[in-house]
C-alpha positions in Angstrom: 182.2 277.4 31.2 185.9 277.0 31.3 187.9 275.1 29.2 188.2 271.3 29.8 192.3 271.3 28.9 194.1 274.1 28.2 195.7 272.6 25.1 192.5 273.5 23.3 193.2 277.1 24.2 194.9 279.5 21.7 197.7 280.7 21.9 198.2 284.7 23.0 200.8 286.8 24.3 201.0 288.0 27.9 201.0 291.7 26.6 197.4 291.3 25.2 195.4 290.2 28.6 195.5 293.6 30.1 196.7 296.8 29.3 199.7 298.2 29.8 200.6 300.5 32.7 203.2 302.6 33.3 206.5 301.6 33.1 207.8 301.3 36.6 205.0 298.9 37.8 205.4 296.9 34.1 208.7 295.7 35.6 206.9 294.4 38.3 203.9 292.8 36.2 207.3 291.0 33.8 208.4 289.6 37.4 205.0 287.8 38.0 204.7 287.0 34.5 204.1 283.4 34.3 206.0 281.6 31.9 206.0 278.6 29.7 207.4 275.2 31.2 208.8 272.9 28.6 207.8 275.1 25.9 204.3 274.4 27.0 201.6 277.1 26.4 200.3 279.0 29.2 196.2 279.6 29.9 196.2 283.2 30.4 192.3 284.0 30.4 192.4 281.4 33.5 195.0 282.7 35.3 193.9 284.0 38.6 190.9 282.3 38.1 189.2 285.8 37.5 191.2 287.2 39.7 191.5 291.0 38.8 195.1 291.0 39.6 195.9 288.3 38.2 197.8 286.6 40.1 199.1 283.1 38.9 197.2 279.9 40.0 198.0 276.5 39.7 197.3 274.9 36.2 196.4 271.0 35.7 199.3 269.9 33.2 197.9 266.4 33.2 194.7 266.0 31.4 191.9 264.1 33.3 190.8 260.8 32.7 188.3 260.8 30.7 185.2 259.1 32.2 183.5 255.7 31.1 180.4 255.9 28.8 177.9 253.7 28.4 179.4 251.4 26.4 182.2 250.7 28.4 182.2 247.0 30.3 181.2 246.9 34.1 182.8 247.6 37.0 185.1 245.1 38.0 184.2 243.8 41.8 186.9 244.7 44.4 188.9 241.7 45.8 187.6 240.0 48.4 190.3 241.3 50.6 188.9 238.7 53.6 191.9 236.5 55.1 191.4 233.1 53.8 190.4 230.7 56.1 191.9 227.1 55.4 189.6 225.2 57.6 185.8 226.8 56.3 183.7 226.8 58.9 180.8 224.1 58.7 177.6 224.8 58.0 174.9 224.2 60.7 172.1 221.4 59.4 170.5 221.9 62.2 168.6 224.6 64.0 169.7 228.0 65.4 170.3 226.1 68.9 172.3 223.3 67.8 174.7 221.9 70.2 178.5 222.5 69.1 180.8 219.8 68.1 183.0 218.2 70.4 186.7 217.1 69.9 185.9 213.6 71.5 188.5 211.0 70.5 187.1 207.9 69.0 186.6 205.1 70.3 189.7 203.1 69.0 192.0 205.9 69.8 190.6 205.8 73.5 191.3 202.0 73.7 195.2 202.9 72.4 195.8 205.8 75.1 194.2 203.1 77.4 196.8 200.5 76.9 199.9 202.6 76.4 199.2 204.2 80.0 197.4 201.1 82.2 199.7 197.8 82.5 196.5 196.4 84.8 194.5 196.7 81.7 197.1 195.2 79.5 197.3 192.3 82.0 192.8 191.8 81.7 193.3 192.1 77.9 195.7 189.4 77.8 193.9 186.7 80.3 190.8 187.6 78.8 192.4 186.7 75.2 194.0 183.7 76.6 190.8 182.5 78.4 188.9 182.9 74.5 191.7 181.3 72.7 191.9 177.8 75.0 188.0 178.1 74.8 188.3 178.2 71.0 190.7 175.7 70.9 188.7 173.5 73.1 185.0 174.2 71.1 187.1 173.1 68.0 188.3 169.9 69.4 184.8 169.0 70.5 182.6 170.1 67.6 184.6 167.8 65.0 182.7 165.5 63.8 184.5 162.4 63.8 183.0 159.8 61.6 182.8 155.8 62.5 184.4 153.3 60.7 182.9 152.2 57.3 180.9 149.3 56.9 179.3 149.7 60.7 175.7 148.9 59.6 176.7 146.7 56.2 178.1 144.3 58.2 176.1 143.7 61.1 175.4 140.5 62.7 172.3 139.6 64.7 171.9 138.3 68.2 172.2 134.9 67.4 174.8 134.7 65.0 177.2 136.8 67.3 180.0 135.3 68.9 180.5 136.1 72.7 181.9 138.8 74.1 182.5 139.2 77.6 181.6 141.8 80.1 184.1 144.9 79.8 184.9 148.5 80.4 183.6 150.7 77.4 186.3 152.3 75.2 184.7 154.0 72.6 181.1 155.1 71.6 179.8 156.4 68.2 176.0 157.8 67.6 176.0 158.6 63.9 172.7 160.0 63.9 173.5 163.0 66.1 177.2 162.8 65.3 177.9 161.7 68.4 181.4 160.4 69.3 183.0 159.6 73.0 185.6 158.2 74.0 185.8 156.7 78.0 187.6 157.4 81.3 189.5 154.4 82.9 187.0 153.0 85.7 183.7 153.4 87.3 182.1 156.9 87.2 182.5 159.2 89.5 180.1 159.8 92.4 179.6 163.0 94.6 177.3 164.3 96.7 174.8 161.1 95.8 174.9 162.0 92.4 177.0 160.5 89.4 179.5 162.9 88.4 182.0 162.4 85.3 185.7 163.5 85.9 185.9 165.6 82.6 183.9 167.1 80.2 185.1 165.6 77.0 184.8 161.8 77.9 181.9 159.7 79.4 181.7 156.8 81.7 180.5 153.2 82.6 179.0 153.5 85.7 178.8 150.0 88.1 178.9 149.7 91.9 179.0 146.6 94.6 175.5 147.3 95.7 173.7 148.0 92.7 173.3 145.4 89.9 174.3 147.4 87.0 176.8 146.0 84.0 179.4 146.2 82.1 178.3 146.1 78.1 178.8 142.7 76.5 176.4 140.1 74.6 175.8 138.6 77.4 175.5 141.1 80.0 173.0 140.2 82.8 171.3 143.8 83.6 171.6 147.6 82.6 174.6 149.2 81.5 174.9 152.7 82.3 176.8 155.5 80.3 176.9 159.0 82.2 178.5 162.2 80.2 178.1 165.8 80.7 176.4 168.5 78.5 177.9 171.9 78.9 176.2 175.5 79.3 177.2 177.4 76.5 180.9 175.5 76.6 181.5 172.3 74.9 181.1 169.0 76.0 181.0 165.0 75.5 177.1 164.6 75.5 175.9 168.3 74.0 174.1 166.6 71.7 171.7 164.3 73.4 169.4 166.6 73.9 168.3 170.5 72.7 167.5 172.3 75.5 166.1 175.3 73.3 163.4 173.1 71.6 163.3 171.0 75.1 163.3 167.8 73.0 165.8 164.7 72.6 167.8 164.8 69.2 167.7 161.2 69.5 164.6 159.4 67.5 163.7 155.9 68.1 165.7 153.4 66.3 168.6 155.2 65.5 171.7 153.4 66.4 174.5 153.4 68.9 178.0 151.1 68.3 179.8 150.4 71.5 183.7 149.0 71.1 184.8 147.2 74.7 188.2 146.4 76.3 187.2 142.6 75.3 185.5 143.3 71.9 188.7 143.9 69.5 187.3 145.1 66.1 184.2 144.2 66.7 181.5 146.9 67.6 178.3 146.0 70.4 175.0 147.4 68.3 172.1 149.0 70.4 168.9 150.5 69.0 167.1 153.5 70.9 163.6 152.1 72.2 162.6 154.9 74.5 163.6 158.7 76.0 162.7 160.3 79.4 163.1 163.4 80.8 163.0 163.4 84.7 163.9 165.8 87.2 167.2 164.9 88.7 165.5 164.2 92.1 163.0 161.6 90.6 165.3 160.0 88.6 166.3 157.1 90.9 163.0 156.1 91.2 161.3 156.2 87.6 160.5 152.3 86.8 159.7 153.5 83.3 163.6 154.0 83.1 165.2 151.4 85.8 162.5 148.4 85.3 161.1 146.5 88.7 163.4 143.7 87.7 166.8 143.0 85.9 166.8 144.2 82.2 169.5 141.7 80.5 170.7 143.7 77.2 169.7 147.3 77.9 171.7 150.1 77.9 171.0 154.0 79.2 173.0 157.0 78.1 172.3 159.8 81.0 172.9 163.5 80.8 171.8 167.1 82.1 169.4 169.0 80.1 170.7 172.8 80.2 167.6 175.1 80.1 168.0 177.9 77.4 168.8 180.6 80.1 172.6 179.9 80.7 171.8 181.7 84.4 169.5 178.9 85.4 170.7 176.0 87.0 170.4 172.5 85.2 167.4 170.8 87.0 166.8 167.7 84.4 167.9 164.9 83.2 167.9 163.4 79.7 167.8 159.7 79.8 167.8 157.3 76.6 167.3 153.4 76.6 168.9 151.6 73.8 168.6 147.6 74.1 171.0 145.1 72.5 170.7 143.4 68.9 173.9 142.0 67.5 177.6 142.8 67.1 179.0 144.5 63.6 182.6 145.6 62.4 184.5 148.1 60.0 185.3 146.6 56.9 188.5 146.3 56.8 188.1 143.5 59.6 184.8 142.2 59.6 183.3 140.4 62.3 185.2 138.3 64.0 184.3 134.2 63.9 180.5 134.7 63.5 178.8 132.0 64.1 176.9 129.3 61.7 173.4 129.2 62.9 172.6 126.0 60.8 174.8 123.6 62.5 175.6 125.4 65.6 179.4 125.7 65.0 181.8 128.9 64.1 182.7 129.0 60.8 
């Protein structure tokens, strides 16, 4: 077995590894002598590698690395020398057929592309948000609640202790109950088609005519006095609250009160009490004695109004009708009423 490094060798002169031969072909032999580099010994027994000539061969001057035993630590693992990625690809969570993502904008960013490149949908947008805002504005002004004067039902005064008050167009109308409040148009109601038809949605009406015997309200008013407002479908209106058309029942229970102020009464408020409710179809309306009476009805008073059936689609077929009748006059307190009168002598006080 050779020698591992040639260090370990000893050290001999090239004259002892053969014999000598003559002297002409010595000269030759000196020639090919190899000799020491760096004053580094030469390995003469593997010189030629066995090679009878001997002939030089190329000697390792380095010495090997010497190889890891046992003890040494392990292997250290190779770089991963994979091209980072700096987007990962997901991992599916689905199965092996699961559809690939798509780069669908959302929804927002849709609605921005939408408006920076379509003036016609600019133009919807902004009628649309006008048409919601006046709607707001308009559902705000008629949901208030706007409360009656204080001292309505403290201070009122019977039948017949009330002084007179003539016939006159309604001004204002408050039904505390149901929160209620309206205030009136100037004049008669409006008829069309037959029918009694209020101007506007956010005031009601007095309804009279020269061939029917209806009334203004006053304490002494000779037959019915009819009060018309509409009821709105899913929009606001004077008389909403008459009537829920999702329970099909009136909000209105007997007793509860309505205060009337007139052209004629000044401070002083006209007091009705609700006595009874109907519900007809529009068509049988002008004919119901239970509502109109077979004869003339001195004192009473109707409120009258649509019913709107749940389904805003459907067309309003109903009517919601409330009697209230007459019993005394009553004012805020900051007034009181006006001149009542003394029931023991006959005579104002």
């Amino acid at each position: 077995m050779p020698p591992r490094n040639p260090h370990d060798l000893p050290v001999h002169s090239a004259d002892h590894t053969r014999p000598r031969a003559d002297s002409a072909s010595s000269s030759t032999r000196a020639s090919t002598q190899r000799r020491p580099i760096n004053n580094r010994p030469i390995d003469t027994r593997r010189a030629g590698n066995g090679n009878p000539d001997g002939e030089p061969t190329y000697v390792r001057r380095t010495p090997p690395k010497t190889p890891k035993t046992s003890t040494s630590t392990a292997p250290k693992p190779l770089p991963n020398r994979q091209k980072h990625n700096p987007r990962p690809k997901p991992r599916s969570k689905g199965g092996r057929h699961r559809a690939q993502k798509t780069n669908t904008p959302a929804p927002h960013t849709r609605a921005l592309n939408l408006w920076s490149s379509s003036g016609k949908f600019r133009i919807a947008v902004g009628v649309l948000a006008s048409a919601a805002i006046a709607s707001g504005a308009l559902a705000a002004t008629m949901h208030r609640v706007v409360d009656p004067p204080e001292g309505l039902e403290s201070n009122q005064v019977p039948v017949a202790a009330a002084p007179v008050i003539e016939t006159s167009a309604a001004v204002e109308m408050f039904i505390p109950a149901i929160e209620v409040h309206a205030e009136f148009e100037d004049g008669s109601c409006r008829v069309k088609d037959g029918a009694i038809n209020p101007d506007t949605m956010t005031k009601a009406c007095t309804y009279t005519a020269a061939d029917r015997p209806y009334s203004l309200p006053g304490t002494n008013a000779p037959d019915i006095t009819v009060i018309a407002g509409h009821t709105g479908a899913g929009v606001p209106a004077v008389f909403n609250n008459l009537y829920d058309g999702g329970a099909n029942k009136h909000k209105v229970a007997l007793g509860d009160k309505l205060y009337l102020r007139t052209a004629n009464s000044g401070d002083n408020w006209l007091v009705y009490s609700a006595t009874d409710m109907h519900d007809p179809v529009k068509e049988g309306l002008a004919e119901d004695p239970a509502i109109w009476g077979e004869g003339p009805m001195p004192g009473r008073l109707l409120t009258i109004s649509c019913i709107q059936p749940p389904n805003l689609l459907e067309a309003s077929v109903r009517n919601a009708v409330v009697g209230w009748q007459f019993e005394g006059i009553t004012a805020a307190d900051a007034t009181g009423v006006e001149a009542p009168l003394d029931v023991s002598n006959g005579q104002s006080s």
